[in-house]
C-alpha positions in Angstrom: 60.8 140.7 71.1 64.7 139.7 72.0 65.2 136.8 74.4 68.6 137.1 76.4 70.5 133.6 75.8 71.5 133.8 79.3 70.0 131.3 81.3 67.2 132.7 83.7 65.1 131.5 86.1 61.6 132.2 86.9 59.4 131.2 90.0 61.8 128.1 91.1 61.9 126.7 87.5 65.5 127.1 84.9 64.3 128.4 81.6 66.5 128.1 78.8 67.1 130.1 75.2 68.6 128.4 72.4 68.2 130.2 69.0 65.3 132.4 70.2 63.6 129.2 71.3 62.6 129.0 74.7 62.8 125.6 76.5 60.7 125.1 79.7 61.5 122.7 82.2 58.0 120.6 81.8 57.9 118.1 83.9 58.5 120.2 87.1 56.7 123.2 85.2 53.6 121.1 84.7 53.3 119.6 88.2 53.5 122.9 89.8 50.4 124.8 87.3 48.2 122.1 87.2 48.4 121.1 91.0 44.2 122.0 91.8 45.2 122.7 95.9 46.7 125.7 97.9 47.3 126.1 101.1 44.2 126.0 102.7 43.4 122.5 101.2 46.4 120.7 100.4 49.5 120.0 102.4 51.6 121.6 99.8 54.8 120.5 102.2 54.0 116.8 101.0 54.3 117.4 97.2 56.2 114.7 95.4 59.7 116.8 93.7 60.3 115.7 90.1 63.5 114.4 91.3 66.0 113.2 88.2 67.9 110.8 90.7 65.8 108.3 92.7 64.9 109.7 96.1 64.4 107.9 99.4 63.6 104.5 98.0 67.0 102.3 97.8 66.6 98.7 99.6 69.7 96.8 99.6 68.3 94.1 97.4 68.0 97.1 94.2 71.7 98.1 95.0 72.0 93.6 94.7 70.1 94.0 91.5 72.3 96.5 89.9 75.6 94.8 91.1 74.4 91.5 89.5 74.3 93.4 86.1 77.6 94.8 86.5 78.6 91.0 87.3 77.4 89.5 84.6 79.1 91.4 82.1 82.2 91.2 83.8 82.5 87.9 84.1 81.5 87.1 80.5 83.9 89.5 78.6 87.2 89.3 80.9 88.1 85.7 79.7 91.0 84.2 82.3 92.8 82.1 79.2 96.1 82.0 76.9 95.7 81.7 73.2 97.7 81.6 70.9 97.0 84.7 69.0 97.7 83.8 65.8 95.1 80.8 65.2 93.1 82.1 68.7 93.6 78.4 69.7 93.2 78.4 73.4 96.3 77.0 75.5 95.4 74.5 77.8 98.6 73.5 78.8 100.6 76.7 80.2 103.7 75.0 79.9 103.3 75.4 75.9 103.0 79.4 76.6 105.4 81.2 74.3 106.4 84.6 72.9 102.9 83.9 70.4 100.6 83.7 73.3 98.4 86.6 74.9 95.5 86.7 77.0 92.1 85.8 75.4 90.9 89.5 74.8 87.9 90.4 76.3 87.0 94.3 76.9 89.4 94.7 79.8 92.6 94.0 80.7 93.3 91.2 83.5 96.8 93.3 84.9 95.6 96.9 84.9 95.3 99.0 88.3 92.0 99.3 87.4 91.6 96.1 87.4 93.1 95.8 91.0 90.2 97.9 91.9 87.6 95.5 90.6 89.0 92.6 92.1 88.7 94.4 95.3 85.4 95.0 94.6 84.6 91.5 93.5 86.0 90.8 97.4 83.7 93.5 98.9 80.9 92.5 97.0 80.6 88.9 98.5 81.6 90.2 102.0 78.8 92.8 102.3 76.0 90.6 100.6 77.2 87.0 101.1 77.0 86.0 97.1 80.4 83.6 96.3 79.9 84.4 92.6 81.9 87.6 93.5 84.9 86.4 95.5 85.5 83.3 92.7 85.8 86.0 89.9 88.9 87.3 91.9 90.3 84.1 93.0 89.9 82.7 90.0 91.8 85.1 88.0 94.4 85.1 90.4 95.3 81.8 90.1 95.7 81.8 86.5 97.5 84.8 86.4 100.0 83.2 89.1 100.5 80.3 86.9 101.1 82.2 84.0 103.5 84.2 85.5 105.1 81.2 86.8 105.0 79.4 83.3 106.7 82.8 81.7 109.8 83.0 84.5 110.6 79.4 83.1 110.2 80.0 79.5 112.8 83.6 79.9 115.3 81.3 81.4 116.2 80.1 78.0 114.3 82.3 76.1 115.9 86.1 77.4 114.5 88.9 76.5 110.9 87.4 75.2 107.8 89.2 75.0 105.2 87.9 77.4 101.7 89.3 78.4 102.9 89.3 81.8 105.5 92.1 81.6 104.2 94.5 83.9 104.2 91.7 86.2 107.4 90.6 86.0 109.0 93.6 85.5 107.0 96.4 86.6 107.6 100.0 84.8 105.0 102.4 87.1 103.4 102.9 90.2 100.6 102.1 87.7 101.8 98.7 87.3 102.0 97.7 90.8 100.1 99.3 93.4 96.6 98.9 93.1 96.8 95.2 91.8 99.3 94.2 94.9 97.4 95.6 97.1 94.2 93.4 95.7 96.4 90.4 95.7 96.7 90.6 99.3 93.3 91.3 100.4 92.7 87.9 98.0 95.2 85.5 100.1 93.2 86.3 103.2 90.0 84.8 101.9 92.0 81.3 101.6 91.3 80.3 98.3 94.5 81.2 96.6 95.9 77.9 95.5 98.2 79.4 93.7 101.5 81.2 95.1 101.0 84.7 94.6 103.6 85.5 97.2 106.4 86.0 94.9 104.1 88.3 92.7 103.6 90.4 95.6 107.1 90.6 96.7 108.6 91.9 93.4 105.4 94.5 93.4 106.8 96.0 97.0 110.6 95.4 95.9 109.6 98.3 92.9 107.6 101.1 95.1 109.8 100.6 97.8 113.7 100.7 95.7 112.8 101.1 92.2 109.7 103.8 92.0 111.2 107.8 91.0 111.5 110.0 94.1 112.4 113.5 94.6 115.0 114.2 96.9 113.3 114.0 100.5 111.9 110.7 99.3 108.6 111.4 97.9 107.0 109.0 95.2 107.3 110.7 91.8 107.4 111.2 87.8 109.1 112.5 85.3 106.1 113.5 83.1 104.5 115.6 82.0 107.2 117.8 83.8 110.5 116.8 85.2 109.9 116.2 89.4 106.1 116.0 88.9 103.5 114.4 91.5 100.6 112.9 90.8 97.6 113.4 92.8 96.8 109.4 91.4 99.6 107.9 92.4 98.7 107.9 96.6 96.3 105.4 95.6 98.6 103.5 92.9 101.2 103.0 95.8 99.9 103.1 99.5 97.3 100.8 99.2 99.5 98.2 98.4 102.0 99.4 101.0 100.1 99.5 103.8 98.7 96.1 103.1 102.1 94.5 103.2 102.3 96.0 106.8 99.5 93.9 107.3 100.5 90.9 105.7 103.7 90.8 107.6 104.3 92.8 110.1 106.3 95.1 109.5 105.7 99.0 110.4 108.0 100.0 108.4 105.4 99.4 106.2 102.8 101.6 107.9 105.4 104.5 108.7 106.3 104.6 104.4 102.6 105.2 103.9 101.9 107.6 106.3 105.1 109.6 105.7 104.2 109.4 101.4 100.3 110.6 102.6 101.6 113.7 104.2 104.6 114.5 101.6 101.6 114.6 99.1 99.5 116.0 101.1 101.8 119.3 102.2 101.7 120.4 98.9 98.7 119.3 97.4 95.8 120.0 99.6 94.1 123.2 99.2 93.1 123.7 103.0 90.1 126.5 102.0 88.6 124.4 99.3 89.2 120.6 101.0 89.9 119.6 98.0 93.2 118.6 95.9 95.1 119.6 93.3 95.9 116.9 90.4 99.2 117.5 89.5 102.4 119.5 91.8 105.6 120.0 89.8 108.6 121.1 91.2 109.8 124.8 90.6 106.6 125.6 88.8 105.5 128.9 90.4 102.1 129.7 90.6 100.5 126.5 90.2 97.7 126.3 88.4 95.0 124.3 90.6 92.9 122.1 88.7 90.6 120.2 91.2 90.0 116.7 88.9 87.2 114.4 90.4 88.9 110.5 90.1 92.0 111.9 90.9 90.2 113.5 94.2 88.5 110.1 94.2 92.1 107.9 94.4 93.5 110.5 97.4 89.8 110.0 99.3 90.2 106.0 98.8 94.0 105.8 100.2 92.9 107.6 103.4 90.0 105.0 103.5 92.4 102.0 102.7 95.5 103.6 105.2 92.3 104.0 108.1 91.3 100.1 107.1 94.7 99.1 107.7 96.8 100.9 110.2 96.9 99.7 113.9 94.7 101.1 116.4 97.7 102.3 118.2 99.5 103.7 114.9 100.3 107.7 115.5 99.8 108.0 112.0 96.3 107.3 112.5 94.9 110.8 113.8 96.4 112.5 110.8 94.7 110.5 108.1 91.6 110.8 110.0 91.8 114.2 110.4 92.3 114.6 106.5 89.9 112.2 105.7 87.1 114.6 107.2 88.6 118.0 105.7 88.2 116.4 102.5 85.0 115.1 102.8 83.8 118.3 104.0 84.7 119.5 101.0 83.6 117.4 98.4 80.1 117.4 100.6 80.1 121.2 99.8 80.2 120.6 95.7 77.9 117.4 95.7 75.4 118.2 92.7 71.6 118.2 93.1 71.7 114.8 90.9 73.7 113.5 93.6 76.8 113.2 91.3 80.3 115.4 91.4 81.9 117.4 88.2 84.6 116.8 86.4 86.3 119.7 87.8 85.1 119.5 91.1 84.8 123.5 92.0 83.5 124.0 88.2 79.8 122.8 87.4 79.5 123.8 84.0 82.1 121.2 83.3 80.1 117.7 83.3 79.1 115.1 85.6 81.4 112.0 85.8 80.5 108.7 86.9 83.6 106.8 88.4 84.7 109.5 90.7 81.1 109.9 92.2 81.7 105.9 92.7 84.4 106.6 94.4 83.3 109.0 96.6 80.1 107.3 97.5 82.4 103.8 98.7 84.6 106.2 100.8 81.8 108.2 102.5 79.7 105.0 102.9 82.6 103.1 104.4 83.8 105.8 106.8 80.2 105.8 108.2 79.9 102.4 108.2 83.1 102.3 110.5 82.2 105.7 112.4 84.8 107.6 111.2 81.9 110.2 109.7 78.5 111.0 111.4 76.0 109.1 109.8 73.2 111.6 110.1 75.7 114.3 108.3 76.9 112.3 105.6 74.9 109.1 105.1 72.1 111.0 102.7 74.5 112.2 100.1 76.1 108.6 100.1 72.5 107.7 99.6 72.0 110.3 96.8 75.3 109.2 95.0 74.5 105.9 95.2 71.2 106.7 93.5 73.5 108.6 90.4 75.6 106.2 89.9 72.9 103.3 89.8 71.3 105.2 86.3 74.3 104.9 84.8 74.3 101.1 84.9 73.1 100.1 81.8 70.7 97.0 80.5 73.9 95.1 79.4 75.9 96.1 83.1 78.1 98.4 81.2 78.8 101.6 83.2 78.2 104.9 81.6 79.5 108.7 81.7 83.2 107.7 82.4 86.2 109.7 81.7 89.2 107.9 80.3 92.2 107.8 81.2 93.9 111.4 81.8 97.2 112.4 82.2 97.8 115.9 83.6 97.2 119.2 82.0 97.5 123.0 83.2 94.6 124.6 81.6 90.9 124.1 81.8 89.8 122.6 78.1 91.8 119.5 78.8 89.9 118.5 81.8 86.5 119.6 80.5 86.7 117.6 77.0 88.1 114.5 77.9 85.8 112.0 76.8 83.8 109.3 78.5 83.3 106.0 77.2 81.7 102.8 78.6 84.8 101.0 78.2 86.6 103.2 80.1 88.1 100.6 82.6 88.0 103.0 86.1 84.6 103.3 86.8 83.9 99.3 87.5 85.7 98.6 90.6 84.5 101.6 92.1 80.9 100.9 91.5 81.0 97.5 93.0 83.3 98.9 96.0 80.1 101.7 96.3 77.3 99.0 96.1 79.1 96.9 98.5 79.3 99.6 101.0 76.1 101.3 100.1 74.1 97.9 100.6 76.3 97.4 104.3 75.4 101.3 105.2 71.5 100.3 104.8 71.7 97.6 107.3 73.8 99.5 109.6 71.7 102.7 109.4 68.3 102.5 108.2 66.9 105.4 106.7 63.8 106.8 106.9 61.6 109.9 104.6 60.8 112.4 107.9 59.2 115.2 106.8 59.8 114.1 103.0 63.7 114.2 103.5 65.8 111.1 104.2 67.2 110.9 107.8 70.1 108.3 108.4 69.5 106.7 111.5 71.3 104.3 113.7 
């Protein structure tokens, strides 16, 4: 007899063909045949679902469990030291730094915007549960990084020119470079514990997305790759962040008008209003343009909405806008949310696969903006739950976080997206997963849930 290939299903339950082999969903299968009730005697209503994510049972001390994982490998393989690397001798003495000297390597780099991520989640982390552990990983990092910079703009005043593992520091190249790790740097001074001046740091950050950064003629933050006069999706979150938090730190508002006026230049030509969702990439004088709806790069525009609505005055006109956004897009993302509680790839495309960091990211924003009201909490509080849930089976025994998709540039067809690998080392998922067990853990105190009618229902 000839099986179709074709996926079919049958009586609730996916069947699959593979080589004339037919593969039966057994767990959920076998619950259902050999249940011994019906209707009469059994309140089938009340049958446990063989769920693949954890359902309705998250207490904020499992999300406290999972973090502490994530912390342990962290702190244990991104070393804060010099050495010299060719006898690996550690350099105690930062003054003795030279063109020789790099940072200890460990599996992630110490100056990376991902990293500006995880230190912000470090800072979340101990705000929403109270642990210091979390907060010293930050600050102490950022004290050694501010005195090897410092030691490095002594050693280029007679040594011009020198390689140092500070250069994107020093002399930033990217958006990429400064952004997310300013912005980090500045939520860090307000704990206190910054001995160190990081001041300076900060101010040569700002000085490049303010003067230096590429723009297109009306101004707005841009590239010139892959395509002359290209935006990236990415780049609201490697820029405004950091922006908007110098409007904090100093007053300013021209500060807080630069990074509402970037939000909407982006957002005028890259929001797809029917879908709520993004496109990665816009490039100028491309006509059509091809709409690829990438999940982190979603994940970054969702997060700068969060950080601008963290930030901005009460009074700040700017305000309404971003909110406004902020609850198309979530309405949209809501829409594509998979049964595992996790978000493709390709957002709008669920044969491509499941990816870990943006689902991070989207369970932090979603959980924040209930946690400060800007979403209902009945509406959107159980798929920040269920995301949550996901993302928590992808932390691993050693606190490594799986199902990550490396870094990605931009592409205009579909196989690039869909076959970029994932890998635990894969540097963008961690921040994000503290940032969404931070928030997560805050959101269950704030609104309890409960299992009404075996369905969980946020309350307040």
């Amino acid at each position: 007899m000839f099986v179709s290939t074709q996926s079919i299903r049958i009586s609730g339950f996916r069947t699959f063909c593979i080589c004339g082999l037919v593969l039966i969903a057994t767990t959920s299968f076998a619950q259902y045949v050999e249940h011994k009730g019906n209707d009469v005697t059994t309140p089938l209503h009340l049958l446990k679902p063989a769920y693949v994510t954890p359902y309705g049972q998250t207490k904020p001390a499992d999300i406290k469990v999972s973090l502490d994982r994530v912390f342990k490998y962290l702190d244990q393989t991104t070393p804060a030291q010099l050495v010299d690397k060719t006898s690996n001798e550690v350099i105690l003495d930062l003054k003795k730094a030279n063109s020789n000297s790099i940072f200890k390597p460990g599996d992630y780099r110490l100056t990376s915007y991902e990293w500006g991520v995880t230190y912000t989640g470090m800072l979340e982390v101990a705000a929403a549960t109270g642990d210091k552990k979390y907060s010293d990983y930050t600050v102490k990092r950022f004290n050694f990084l501010a005195d090897v910079v410092n030691a490095y703009q002594n050693y280029l005043k007679t040594n011009t020119g020198a390689v140092t593992p500070v250069r994107s520091v020093l002399d930033p190249h990217a958006l990429d470079d400064a952004g997310s790790i300013a912005a980090s740097m500045i939520k860090a001074q307000k704990t206190g514990e910054i001995k160190s001046n990081l001041r300076p740091i900060i101010d040569n950050y700002l000085n490049y997305i303010m003067t230096k950064e590429f723009r297109l003629k009306d101004g707005t933050l841009a590239r010139n790759r892959p395509q002359p006069n290209t935006l990236w999706l990415d780049d609201l979150y490697m820029s405004l962040p950091a922006v908007v938090q110098m409007g904090v730190l100093t007053g300013d508002t021209k500060y807080f008008d630069e990074a509402v006026k970037q939000y909407q230049l982006f957002a005028d030509r890259m929001f797809n209003t029917e879908k709520g969702l993004y496109m990665h990439g816009w490039v100028q004088d491309m006509d059509p343009h091809p709409q690829f709806h990438w999940a982190r790069a979603n994940g970054w525009g969702l997060m700068t909405k969060i950080e601008l609505l963290d930030a901005l005055p009460a009074n700040h006109p700017g305000r309404p806008i971003i909110l406004k956004m902020l609850k198309a897009h979530v309405k949209g993302l809501a829409a594509l949310q998979d049964g595992t509680g996790f978000w493709h790839q390709l957002l709008d495309r669920n044969d491509s696969y499941l990816e870990t960091s943006a689902t991070a990211i989207y369970t932090y924003c979603i959980a924040r903006a209930v946690n400060k009201g800007w979403l209902d909490a009945k509406a959107y509080g159980p798929m920040a739950l269920l995301a949550w849930n996901a993302v928590s089976t992808k932390i691993n025994a050693n606190g490594q976080v799986e199902g990550t998709c490396v870094g990605t540039g931009m592409g205009f067809d579909p196989a690039f997206y869909y076959y970029r690998p994932i890998n635990v080392f894969a540097a963008h998922s961690y921040g994000p997963v503290l940032l969404a067990g931070a928030e997560t853990y805050r959101m269950l105190q704030q609104h309890p849930f409960e299992i009404n009618d075996s369905a969980v229902q946020m309350y307040k």
